[in-house]
C-alpha positions in Angstrom: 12.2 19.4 -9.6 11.7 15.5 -10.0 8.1 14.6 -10.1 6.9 11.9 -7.4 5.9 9.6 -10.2 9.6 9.1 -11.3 11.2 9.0 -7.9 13.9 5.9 -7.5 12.9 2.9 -6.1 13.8 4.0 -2.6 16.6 4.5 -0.4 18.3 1.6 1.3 16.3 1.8 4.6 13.1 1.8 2.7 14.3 -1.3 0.8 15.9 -3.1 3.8 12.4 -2.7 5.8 10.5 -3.7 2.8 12.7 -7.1 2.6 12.4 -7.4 5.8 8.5 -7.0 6.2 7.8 -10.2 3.4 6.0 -12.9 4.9 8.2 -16.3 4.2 7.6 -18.1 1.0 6.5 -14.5 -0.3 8.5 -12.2 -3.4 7.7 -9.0 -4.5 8.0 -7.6 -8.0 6.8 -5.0 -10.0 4.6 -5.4 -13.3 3.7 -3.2 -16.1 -0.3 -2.7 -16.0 -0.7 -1.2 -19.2 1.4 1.9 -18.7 0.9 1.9 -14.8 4.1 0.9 -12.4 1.8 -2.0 -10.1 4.0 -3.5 -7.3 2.5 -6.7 -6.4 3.5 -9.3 -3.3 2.5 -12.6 -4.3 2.8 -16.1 -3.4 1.4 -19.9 -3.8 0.2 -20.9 -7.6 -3.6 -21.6 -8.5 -6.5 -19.5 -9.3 -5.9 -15.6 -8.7 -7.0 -13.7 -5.6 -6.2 -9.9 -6.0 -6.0 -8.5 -2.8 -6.7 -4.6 -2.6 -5.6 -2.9 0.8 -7.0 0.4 2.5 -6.3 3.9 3.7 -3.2 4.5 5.4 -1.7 0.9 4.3 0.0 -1.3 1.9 0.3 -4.3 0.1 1.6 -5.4 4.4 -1.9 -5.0 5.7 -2.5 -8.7 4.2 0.8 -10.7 5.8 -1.6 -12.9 7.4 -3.5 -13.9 4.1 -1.0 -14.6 2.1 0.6 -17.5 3.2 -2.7 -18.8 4.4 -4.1 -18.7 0.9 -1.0 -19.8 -0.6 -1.4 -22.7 2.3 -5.0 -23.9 0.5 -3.9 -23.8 -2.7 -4.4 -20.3 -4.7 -2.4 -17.2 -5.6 -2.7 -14.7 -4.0 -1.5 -10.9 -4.8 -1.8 -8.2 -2.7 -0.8 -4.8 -4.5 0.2 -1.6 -3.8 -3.1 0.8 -5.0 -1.6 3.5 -7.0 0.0 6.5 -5.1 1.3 3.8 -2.5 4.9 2.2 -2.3 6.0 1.6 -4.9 3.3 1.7 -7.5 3.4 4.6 -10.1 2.3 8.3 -7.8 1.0 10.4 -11.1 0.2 13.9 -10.2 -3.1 14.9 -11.2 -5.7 14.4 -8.8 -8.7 12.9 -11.5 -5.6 10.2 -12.3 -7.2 8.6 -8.8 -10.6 8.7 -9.6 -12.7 4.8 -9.6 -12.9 3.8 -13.1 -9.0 4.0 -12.8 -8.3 1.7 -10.5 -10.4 -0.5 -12.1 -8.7 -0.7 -15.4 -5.3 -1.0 -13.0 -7.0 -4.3 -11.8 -8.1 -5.9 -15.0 -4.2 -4.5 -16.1 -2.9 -6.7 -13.1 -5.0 -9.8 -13.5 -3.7 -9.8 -17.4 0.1 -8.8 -16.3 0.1 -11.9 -13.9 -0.7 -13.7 -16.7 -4.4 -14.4 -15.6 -7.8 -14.4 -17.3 -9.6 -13.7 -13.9 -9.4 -13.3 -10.3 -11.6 -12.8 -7.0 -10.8 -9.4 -6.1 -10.7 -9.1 -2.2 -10.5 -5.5 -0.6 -10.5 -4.0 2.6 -11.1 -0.3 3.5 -11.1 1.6 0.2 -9.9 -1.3 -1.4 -13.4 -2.6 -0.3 -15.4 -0.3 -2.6 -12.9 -0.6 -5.7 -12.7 -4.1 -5.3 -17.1 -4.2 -5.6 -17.1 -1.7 -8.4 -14.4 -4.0 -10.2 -16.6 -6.9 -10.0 -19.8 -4.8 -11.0 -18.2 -3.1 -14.2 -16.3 -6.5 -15.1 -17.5 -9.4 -13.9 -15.5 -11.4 -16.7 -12.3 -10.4 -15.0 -13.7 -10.5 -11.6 -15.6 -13.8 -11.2 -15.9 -13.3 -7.5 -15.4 -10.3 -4.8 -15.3 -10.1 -1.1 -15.4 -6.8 0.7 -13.9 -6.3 4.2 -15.3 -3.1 6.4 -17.1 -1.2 4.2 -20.1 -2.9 2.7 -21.6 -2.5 -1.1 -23.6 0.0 -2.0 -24.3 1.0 -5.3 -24.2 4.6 -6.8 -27.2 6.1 -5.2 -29.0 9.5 -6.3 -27.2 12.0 -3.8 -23.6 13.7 -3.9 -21.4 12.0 -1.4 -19.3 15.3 -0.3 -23.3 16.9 0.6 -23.8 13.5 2.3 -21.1 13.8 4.2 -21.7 17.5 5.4 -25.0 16.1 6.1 -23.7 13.6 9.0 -21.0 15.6 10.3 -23.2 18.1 11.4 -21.1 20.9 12.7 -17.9 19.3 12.4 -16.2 18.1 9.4 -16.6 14.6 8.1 -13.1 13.5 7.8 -13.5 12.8 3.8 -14.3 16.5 4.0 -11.2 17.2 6.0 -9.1 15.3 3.0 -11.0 17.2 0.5 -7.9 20.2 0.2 -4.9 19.4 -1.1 -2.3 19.9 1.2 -4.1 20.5 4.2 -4.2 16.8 5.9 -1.0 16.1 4.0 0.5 19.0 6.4 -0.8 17.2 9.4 0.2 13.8 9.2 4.0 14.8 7.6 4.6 16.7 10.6 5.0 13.4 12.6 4.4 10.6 10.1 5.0 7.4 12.3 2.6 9.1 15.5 0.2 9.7 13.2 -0.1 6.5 11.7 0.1 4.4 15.3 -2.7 6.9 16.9 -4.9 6.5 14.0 -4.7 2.8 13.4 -5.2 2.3 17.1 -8.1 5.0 17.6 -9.8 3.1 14.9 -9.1 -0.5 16.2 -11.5 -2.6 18.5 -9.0 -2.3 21.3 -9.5 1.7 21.8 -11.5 2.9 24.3 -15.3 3.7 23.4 -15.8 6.9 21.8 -16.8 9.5 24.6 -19.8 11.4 23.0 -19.4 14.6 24.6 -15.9 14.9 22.4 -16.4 13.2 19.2 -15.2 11.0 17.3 -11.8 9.9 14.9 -14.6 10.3 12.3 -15.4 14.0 12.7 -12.8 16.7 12.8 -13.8 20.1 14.5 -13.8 23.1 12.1 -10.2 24.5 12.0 -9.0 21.4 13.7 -6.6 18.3 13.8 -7.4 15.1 12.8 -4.9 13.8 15.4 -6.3 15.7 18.5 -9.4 12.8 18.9 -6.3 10.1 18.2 -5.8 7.9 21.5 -1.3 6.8 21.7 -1.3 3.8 24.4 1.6 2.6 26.3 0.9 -0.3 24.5 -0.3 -1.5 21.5 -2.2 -4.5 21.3 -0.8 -7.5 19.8 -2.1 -7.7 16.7 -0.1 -4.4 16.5 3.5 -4.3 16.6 6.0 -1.3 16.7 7.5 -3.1 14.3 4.3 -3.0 11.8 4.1 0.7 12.9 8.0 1.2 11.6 6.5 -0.8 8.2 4.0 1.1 7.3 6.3 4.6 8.4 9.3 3.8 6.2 6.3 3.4 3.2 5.1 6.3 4.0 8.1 8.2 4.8 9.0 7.3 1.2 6.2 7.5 -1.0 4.3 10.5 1.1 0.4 10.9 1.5 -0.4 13.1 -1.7 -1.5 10.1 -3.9 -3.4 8.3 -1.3 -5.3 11.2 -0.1 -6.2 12.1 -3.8 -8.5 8.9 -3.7 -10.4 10.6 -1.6 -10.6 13.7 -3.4 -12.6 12.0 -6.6 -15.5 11.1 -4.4 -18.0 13.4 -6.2 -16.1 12.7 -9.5 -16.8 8.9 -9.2 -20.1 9.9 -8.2 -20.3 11.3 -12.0 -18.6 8.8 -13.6 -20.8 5.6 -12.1 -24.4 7.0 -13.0 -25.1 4.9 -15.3 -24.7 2.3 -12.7 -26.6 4.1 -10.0 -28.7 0.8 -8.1 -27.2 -1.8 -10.1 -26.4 -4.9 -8.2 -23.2 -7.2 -8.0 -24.3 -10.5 -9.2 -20.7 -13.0 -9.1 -20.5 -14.6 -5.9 -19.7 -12.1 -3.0 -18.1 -12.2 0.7 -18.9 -9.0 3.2 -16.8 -8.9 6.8 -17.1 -6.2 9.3 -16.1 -5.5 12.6 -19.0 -4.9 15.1 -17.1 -1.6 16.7 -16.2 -1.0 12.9 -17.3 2.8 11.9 -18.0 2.1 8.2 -19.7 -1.3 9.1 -22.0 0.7 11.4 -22.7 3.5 9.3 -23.3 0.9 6.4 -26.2 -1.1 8.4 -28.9 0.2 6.1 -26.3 -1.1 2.8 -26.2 -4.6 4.8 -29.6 -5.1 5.0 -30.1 -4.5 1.6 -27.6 -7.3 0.6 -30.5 -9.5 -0.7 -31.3 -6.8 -3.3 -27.6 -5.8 -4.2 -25.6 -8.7 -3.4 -27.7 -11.9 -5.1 -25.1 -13.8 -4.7 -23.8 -13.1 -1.6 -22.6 -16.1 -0.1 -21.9 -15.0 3.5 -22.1 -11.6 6.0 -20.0 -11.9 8.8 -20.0 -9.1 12.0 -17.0 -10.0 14.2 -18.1 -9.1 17.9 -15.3 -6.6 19.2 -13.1 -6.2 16.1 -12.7 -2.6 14.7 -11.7 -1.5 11.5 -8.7 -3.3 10.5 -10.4 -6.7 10.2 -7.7 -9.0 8.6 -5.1 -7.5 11.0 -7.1 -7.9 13.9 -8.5 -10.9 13.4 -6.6 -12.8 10.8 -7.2 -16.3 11.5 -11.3 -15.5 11.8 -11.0 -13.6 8.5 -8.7 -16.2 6.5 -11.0 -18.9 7.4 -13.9 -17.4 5.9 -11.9 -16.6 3.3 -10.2 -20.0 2.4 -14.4 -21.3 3.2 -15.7 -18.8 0.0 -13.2 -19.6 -2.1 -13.2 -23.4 -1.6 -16.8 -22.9 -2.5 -16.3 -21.1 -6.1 -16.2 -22.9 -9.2 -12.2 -23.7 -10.1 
Protein backbone atom coordinates (compact mmCIF):
# COMPACT_ATOMS: atom_id res chain seq x y z
CA UNK A 1 0.00 0.00 0.00
CA UNK A 2 1.74 3.51 -0.87
CA UNK A 3 1.73 5.81 2.03
CA UNK A 4 0.00 9.35 1.58
CA UNK A 5 3.36 11.05 2.26
CA UNK A 6 4.88 9.60 -0.95
CA UNK A 7 1.95 9.92 -3.30
CA UNK A 8 2.90 11.58 -6.91
CA UNK A 9 2.47 14.95 -7.46
CA UNK A 10 -1.04 14.62 -8.65
CA UNK A 11 -3.00 13.62 -11.54
CA UNK A 12 -3.46 15.89 -14.50
CA UNK A 13 -6.82 17.41 -13.36
CA UNK A 14 -5.37 18.28 -10.04
CA UNK A 15 -2.39 19.87 -11.85
CA UNK A 16 -4.39 21.65 -14.60
CA UNK A 17 -6.72 23.30 -11.73
CA UNK A 18 -3.81 24.11 -9.72
CA UNK A 19 -2.26 26.09 -12.91
CA UNK A 20 -5.12 27.32 -13.50
CA UNK A 21 -6.03 28.77 -9.89
CA UNK A 22 -2.39 31.06 -9.80
CA UNK A 23 -3.07 34.59 -9.51
CA UNK A 24 -0.97 36.40 -12.59
CA UNK A 25 2.53 37.30 -11.91
CA UNK A 26 2.44 34.32 -9.34
CA UNK A 27 4.77 30.66 -9.65
CA UNK A 28 4.60 27.92 -7.50
CA UNK A 29 7.37 25.62 -6.40
CA UNK A 30 8.22 23.31 -3.87
CA UNK A 31 11.24 23.70 -1.38
CA UNK A 32 13.03 21.46 0.95
CA UNK A 33 12.37 22.64 4.72
CA UNK A 34 14.83 20.67 6.35
CA UNK A 35 13.47 17.29 5.44
CA UNK A 36 9.79 18.52 5.05
CA UNK A 37 8.19 18.69 1.26
CA UNK A 38 6.85 22.79 1.73
CA UNK A 39 4.91 23.99 -1.44
CA UNK A 40 5.08 27.60 -1.48
CA UNK A 41 3.08 30.22 -4.07
CA UNK A 42 5.07 33.27 -4.16
CA UNK A 43 5.45 36.42 -5.85
CA UNK A 44 7.00 40.15 -5.93
CA UNK A 45 10.77 40.54 -4.31
CA UNK A 46 11.54 42.49 -0.96
CA UNK A 47 11.20 41.63 2.63
CA UNK A 48 9.42 38.14 3.38
CA UNK A 49 5.78 37.86 4.29
CA UNK A 50 4.91 34.11 5.10
CA UNK A 51 1.44 33.72 4.71
CA UNK A 52 -0.15 30.69 6.67
CA UNK A 53 -3.79 29.69 5.53
CA UNK A 54 -6.67 27.83 7.67
CA UNK A 55 -8.93 24.83 8.01
CA UNK A 56 -10.40 23.55 5.02
CA UNK A 57 -7.98 25.66 2.63
CA UNK A 58 -4.85 26.24 0.87
CA UNK A 59 -2.12 28.20 -0.18
CA UNK A 60 -5.58 29.77 -2.66
CA UNK A 61 -7.31 31.30 0.27
CA UNK A 62 -4.66 34.29 -0.15
CA UNK A 63 -5.15 35.04 -4.25
CA UNK A 64 -6.17 38.41 -3.17
CA UNK A 65 -2.93 39.24 -1.16
CA UNK A 66 -0.60 38.23 -3.15
CA UNK A 67 -0.43 40.35 -5.91
CA UNK A 68 -1.42 43.18 -3.70
CA UNK A 69 1.63 42.73 -1.59
CA UNK A 70 3.73 41.92 -4.49
CA UNK A 71 2.00 45.46 -5.84
CA UNK A 72 3.71 47.48 -2.62
CA UNK A 73 6.82 46.06 -2.79
CA UNK A 74 7.43 42.70 -0.66
CA UNK A 75 7.39 38.99 -1.06
CA UNK A 76 5.00 37.38 -0.25
CA UNK A 77 4.54 33.36 0.17
CA UNK A 78 1.63 31.66 0.95
CA UNK A 79 2.33 27.88 1.76
CA UNK A 80 0.66 24.83 1.83
CA UNK A 81 0.56 23.81 5.93
CA UNK A 82 1.72 20.35 6.08
CA UNK A 83 -0.95 17.53 5.32
CA UNK A 84 -2.37 20.05 2.57
CA UNK A 85 -1.59 20.00 -1.31
CA UNK A 86 1.16 19.37 -1.98
CA UNK A 87 3.31 19.66 1.13
CA UNK A 88 4.70 16.42 2.64
CA UNK A 89 1.20 14.29 4.48
CA UNK A 90 3.45 12.12 7.17
CA UNK A 91 1.28 9.66 8.94
CA UNK A 92 1.56 9.91 12.51
CA UNK A 93 -0.75 12.17 14.18
CA UNK A 94 2.00 13.93 16.99
CA UNK A 95 3.91 14.74 13.36
CA UNK A 96 1.02 17.75 13.42
CA UNK A 97 1.42 18.89 16.69
CA UNK A 98 2.55 23.17 17.12
CA UNK A 99 6.20 23.10 17.80
CA UNK A 100 6.19 21.36 14.23
CA UNK A 101 4.86 23.70 12.24
CA UNK A 102 6.95 26.13 13.71
CA UNK A 103 10.29 24.64 12.92
CA UNK A 104 8.50 24.11 9.19
CA UNK A 105 8.35 28.02 9.16
CA UNK A 106 11.70 28.98 10.30
CA UNK A 107 12.72 25.85 7.62
CA UNK A 108 10.78 28.01 4.90
CA UNK A 109 11.95 31.47 5.74
CA UNK A 110 15.71 29.85 5.48
CA UNK A 111 14.80 27.74 2.16
CA UNK A 112 13.60 31.01 0.47
CA UNK A 113 16.71 32.22 1.21
CA UNK A 114 15.63 34.68 4.02
CA UNK A 115 16.84 35.59 7.53
CA UNK A 116 13.21 36.68 8.63
CA UNK A 117 9.72 37.26 7.67
CA UNK A 118 6.33 38.64 9.13
CA UNK A 119 4.33 35.61 9.48
CA UNK A 120 0.64 36.37 8.60
CA UNK A 121 -2.06 33.55 9.39
CA UNK A 122 -5.57 33.14 9.16
CA UNK A 123 -7.80 30.43 10.87
CA UNK A 124 -5.37 27.90 12.24
CA UNK A 125 -2.76 29.46 10.50
CA UNK A 126 -3.69 32.36 12.93
CA UNK A 127 -2.52 30.59 16.16
CA UNK A 128 0.74 28.94 14.45
CA UNK A 129 1.63 32.01 12.94
CA UNK A 130 1.51 33.88 16.90
CA UNK A 131 3.27 30.94 18.44
CA UNK A 132 5.99 31.32 15.63
CA UNK A 133 6.53 34.84 16.50
CA UNK A 134 6.42 34.05 20.41
CA UNK A 135 9.05 31.05 20.24
CA UNK A 136 11.24 32.94 17.49
CA UNK A 137 11.01 36.28 17.30
CA UNK A 138 14.46 36.45 15.37
CA UNK A 139 12.86 34.67 12.53
CA UNK A 140 9.60 36.25 12.92
CA UNK A 141 10.14 40.01 13.37
CA UNK A 142 6.51 40.77 12.96
CA UNK A 143 2.98 38.63 13.01
CA UNK A 144 -0.55 39.45 12.06
CA UNK A 145 -3.35 37.11 12.94
CA UNK A 146 -6.63 37.02 11.06
CA UNK A 147 -9.95 35.45 12.95
CA UNK A 148 -8.71 33.99 15.77
CA UNK A 149 -6.97 36.31 18.21
CA UNK A 150 -3.74 35.48 20.58
CA UNK A 151 -3.93 33.98 23.50
CA UNK A 152 -1.24 32.49 25.20
CA UNK A 153 -1.14 28.93 26.80
CA UNK A 154 -3.41 29.31 29.74
CA UNK A 155 -3.76 26.88 32.82
CA UNK A 156 -6.74 24.57 31.51
CA UNK A 157 -6.89 21.55 28.95
CA UNK A 158 -8.43 22.83 25.72
CA UNK A 159 -10.38 19.34 24.76
CA UNK A 160 -12.12 19.95 28.80
CA UNK A 161 -12.63 23.51 27.64
CA UNK A 162 -14.23 22.64 24.90
CA UNK A 163 -16.70 20.05 26.45
CA UNK A 164 -17.16 22.77 28.76
CA UNK A 165 -18.95 25.24 26.04
CA UNK A 166 -20.50 22.68 24.05
CA UNK A 167 -22.59 21.73 26.64
CA UNK A 168 -24.62 18.80 25.45
CA UNK A 169 -23.47 18.81 22.07
CA UNK A 170 -20.04 18.32 20.82
CA UNK A 171 -17.74 21.09 20.18
CA UNK A 172 -16.71 20.49 16.75
CA UNK A 173 -12.71 20.23 17.72
CA UNK A 174 -14.29 17.44 19.73
CA UNK A 175 -16.09 16.03 16.71
CA UNK A 176 -12.39 15.97 14.81
CA UNK A 177 -10.89 14.47 17.83
CA UNK A 178 -11.33 10.48 16.24
CA UNK A 179 -9.62 9.60 13.48
CA UNK A 180 -11.69 8.65 10.78
CA UNK A 181 -14.80 9.70 12.01
CA UNK A 182 -15.16 13.35 10.32
CA UNK A 183 -12.84 12.20 7.60
CA UNK A 184 -15.95 9.72 6.75
CA UNK A 185 -18.21 12.57 6.57
CA UNK A 186 -16.77 15.02 4.54
CA UNK A 187 -15.20 12.19 1.82
CA UNK A 188 -18.65 11.10 1.29
CA UNK A 189 -19.30 14.33 -0.80
CA UNK A 190 -16.13 16.35 -0.66
CA UNK A 191 -17.01 19.40 -2.84
CA UNK A 192 -20.83 19.79 -0.82
CA UNK A 193 -19.10 19.65 2.11
CA UNK A 194 -16.71 22.14 1.50
CA UNK A 195 -19.31 24.88 -0.24
CA UNK A 196 -21.92 24.30 2.84
CA UNK A 197 -19.29 24.87 5.33
CA UNK A 198 -17.45 27.76 3.90
CA UNK A 199 -20.81 29.44 3.33
CA UNK A 200 -22.43 28.42 6.83
CA UNK A 201 -19.45 30.09 8.23
CA UNK A 202 -19.38 33.30 6.06
CA UNK A 203 -21.03 36.73 6.87
CA UNK A 204 -23.49 36.10 4.10
CA UNK A 205 -25.35 33.01 5.93
CA UNK A 206 -28.32 33.52 7.56
CA UNK A 207 -28.12 34.20 11.56
CA UNK A 208 -27.81 31.17 13.49
CA UNK A 209 -31.42 30.10 14.72
CA UNK A 210 -30.85 29.35 18.47
CA UNK A 211 -33.42 26.77 18.91
CA UNK A 212 -31.12 24.51 16.37
CA UNK A 213 -27.58 25.24 17.00
CA UNK A 214 -24.97 26.13 15.45
CA UNK A 215 -21.94 25.06 12.61
CA UNK A 216 -19.96 25.17 15.81
CA UNK A 217 -21.68 22.43 17.81
CA UNK A 218 -22.47 18.97 16.42
CA UNK A 219 -25.28 16.93 18.25
CA UNK A 220 -24.11 13.66 19.82
CA UNK A 221 -24.14 10.92 17.11
CA UNK A 222 -24.50 13.53 14.50
CA UNK A 223 -23.27 15.26 11.24
CA UNK A 224 -21.34 18.13 11.01
CA UNK A 225 -23.12 18.89 7.63
CA UNK A 226 -26.81 18.72 8.92
CA UNK A 227 -26.43 22.64 10.59
CA UNK A 228 -24.57 23.47 6.93
CA UNK A 229 -26.83 26.01 4.92
CA UNK A 230 -26.19 25.16 0.45
CA UNK A 231 -27.70 28.50 -1.32
CA UNK A 232 -28.82 28.80 -4.84
CA UNK A 233 -26.21 31.13 -4.86
CA UNK A 234 -23.12 31.85 -3.44
CA UNK A 235 -22.11 35.18 -2.78
CA UNK A 236 -19.52 36.86 -4.82
CA UNK A 237 -16.64 36.67 -2.99
CA UNK A 238 -17.38 32.90 -3.53
CA UNK A 239 -17.14 31.32 -6.82
CA UNK A 240 -18.04 27.71 -8.02
CA UNK A 241 -15.04 27.97 -9.44
CA UNK A 242 -13.02 28.58 -5.96
CA UNK A 243 -15.35 25.77 -4.62
CA UNK A 244 -13.92 23.36 -7.76
CA UNK A 245 -10.26 24.78 -6.36
CA UNK A 246 -10.32 23.97 -3.14
CA UNK A 247 -12.25 20.23 -4.23
CA UNK A 248 -9.70 19.05 -6.70
CA UNK A 249 -7.02 19.82 -3.46
CA UNK A 250 -8.90 18.09 -1.47
CA UNK A 251 -9.97 15.33 -3.70
CA UNK A 252 -6.23 14.82 -4.03
CA UNK A 253 -4.47 15.15 -0.88
CA UNK A 254 -7.68 14.02 1.41
CA UNK A 255 -8.57 15.39 5.06
CA UNK A 256 -6.40 12.89 7.29
CA UNK A 257 -3.46 15.42 7.62
CA UNK A 258 -5.46 18.49 8.14
CA UNK A 259 -7.73 17.09 10.64
CA UNK A 260 -4.70 15.69 12.58
CA UNK A 261 -3.88 19.46 13.52
CA UNK A 262 -6.63 19.31 15.39
CA UNK A 263 -6.06 16.27 17.03
CA UNK A 264 -2.69 17.66 18.98
CA UNK A 265 -4.71 20.30 20.76
CA UNK A 266 -4.07 18.88 24.27
CA UNK A 267 -0.52 17.76 23.06
CA UNK A 268 0.39 21.42 22.26
CA UNK A 269 -1.19 22.23 25.33
CA UNK A 270 1.79 20.07 26.94
CA UNK A 271 4.33 21.03 24.83
CA UNK A 272 3.82 25.15 25.29
CA UNK A 273 3.79 25.23 29.31
CA UNK A 274 6.65 26.69 29.67
CA UNK A 275 5.14 29.53 27.74
CA UNK A 276 1.76 29.49 29.52
CA UNK A 277 0.95 33.75 29.77
CA UNK A 278 3.84 34.79 27.98
CA UNK A 279 3.25 37.67 25.70
CA UNK A 280 4.15 38.40 21.84
CA UNK A 281 6.25 41.37 21.96
CA UNK A 282 7.40 42.02 17.77
CA UNK A 283 4.97 44.19 16.25
CA UNK A 284 1.49 42.51 15.78
CA UNK A 285 -1.78 42.92 13.46
CA UNK A 286 -5.26 41.23 14.76
CA UNK A 287 -8.51 41.20 12.09
CA UNK A 288 -11.80 39.67 12.81
CA UNK A 289 -15.00 39.53 11.41
CA UNK A 290 -17.85 40.89 13.57
CA UNK A 291 -20.25 37.68 12.71
CA UNK A 292 -16.78 35.74 13.07
CA UNK A 293 -17.24 32.65 15.60
CA UNK A 294 -13.63 32.58 16.84
CA UNK A 295 -13.54 36.45 16.96
CA UNK A 296 -16.60 36.34 19.25
CA UNK A 297 -15.66 33.67 21.34
CA UNK A 298 -12.14 35.35 21.64
CA UNK A 299 -13.58 38.85 23.08
CA UNK A 300 -12.12 38.21 26.50
CA UNK A 301 -8.33 37.32 24.39
CA UNK A 302 -9.02 40.85 22.58
CA UNK A 303 -9.40 42.78 25.45
CA UNK A 304 -6.45 41.51 26.86
CA UNK A 305 -4.34 42.64 23.83
CA UNK A 306 -2.62 45.44 25.91
CA UNK A 307 -1.16 42.69 28.25
CA UNK A 308 -0.37 40.02 25.46
CA UNK A 309 0.10 41.97 22.41
CA UNK A 310 2.59 45.14 23.58
CA UNK A 311 3.14 45.79 20.44
CA UNK A 312 0.14 45.41 18.77
CA UNK A 313 -0.11 48.02 16.30
CA UNK A 314 -3.78 47.68 15.20
CA UNK A 315 -7.29 45.49 16.10
CA UNK A 316 -9.62 45.69 13.39
CA UNK A 317 -13.59 44.16 13.74
CA UNK A 318 -15.00 44.19 10.19
CA UNK A 319 -18.92 44.98 10.62
CA UNK A 320 -20.71 41.90 8.69
CA UNK A 321 -17.73 39.80 7.56
CA UNK A 322 -17.60 36.16 8.83
CA UNK A 323 -14.90 33.93 9.07
CA UNK A 324 -13.08 33.95 6.02
CA UNK A 325 -11.75 37.53 6.36
CA UNK A 326 -9.21 37.90 3.40
CA UNK A 327 -11.71 36.19 1.09
CA UNK A 328 -14.49 38.16 2.11
CA UNK A 329 -13.11 41.27 2.38
CA UNK A 330 -9.81 41.40 0.49
CA UNK A 331 -9.42 44.80 -0.38
CA UNK A 332 -10.31 45.96 3.53
CA UNK A 333 -7.87 43.31 4.70
CA UNK A 334 -4.92 44.01 2.14
CA UNK A 335 -5.00 47.54 3.04
CA UNK A 336 -4.45 47.09 6.55
CA UNK A 337 -2.03 44.82 5.65
CA UNK A 338 0.08 46.84 3.11
CA UNK A 339 -0.60 49.95 6.16
CA UNK A 340 1.35 47.48 9.04
CA UNK A 341 3.87 46.55 6.96
CA UNK A 342 4.73 49.96 5.47
CA UNK A 343 5.00 50.79 9.15
CA UNK A 344 7.83 48.00 10.17
CA UNK A 345 11.33 48.68 10.11
CA UNK A 346 12.83 47.44 6.46
Amino acid sequence: MRRPDSLPPGSACHADAMTTALPPGCRSHVVDAAGHRAHCVEAGEGPLVLLVHGYPESWYSWRHQLPALAAAGYHPVAIDVRGYGRSSKPLPVEDYRMVRLVADNVAIVAALGHETATIVGHDWGAPIAWTSAMLRPDVFTAVAGLSVPFSPPGEVRPLAAMRLMAGDEEFYIEYFQEPGRAEAEIEADVRGWLRGFMFSASGDAPLPDPTVGTIATVRRGGLMKARFHQPEVLPAWLTEDDVDVYTAEFQHSGFRGPLNRYRNVDRDWEDLAAFRGASIRVPSLFIGGDRDGPTLWGAPAIAAFDRTLPGLRGSIILEGCGHWTQQERPAEVNAALVEFLAGLPR
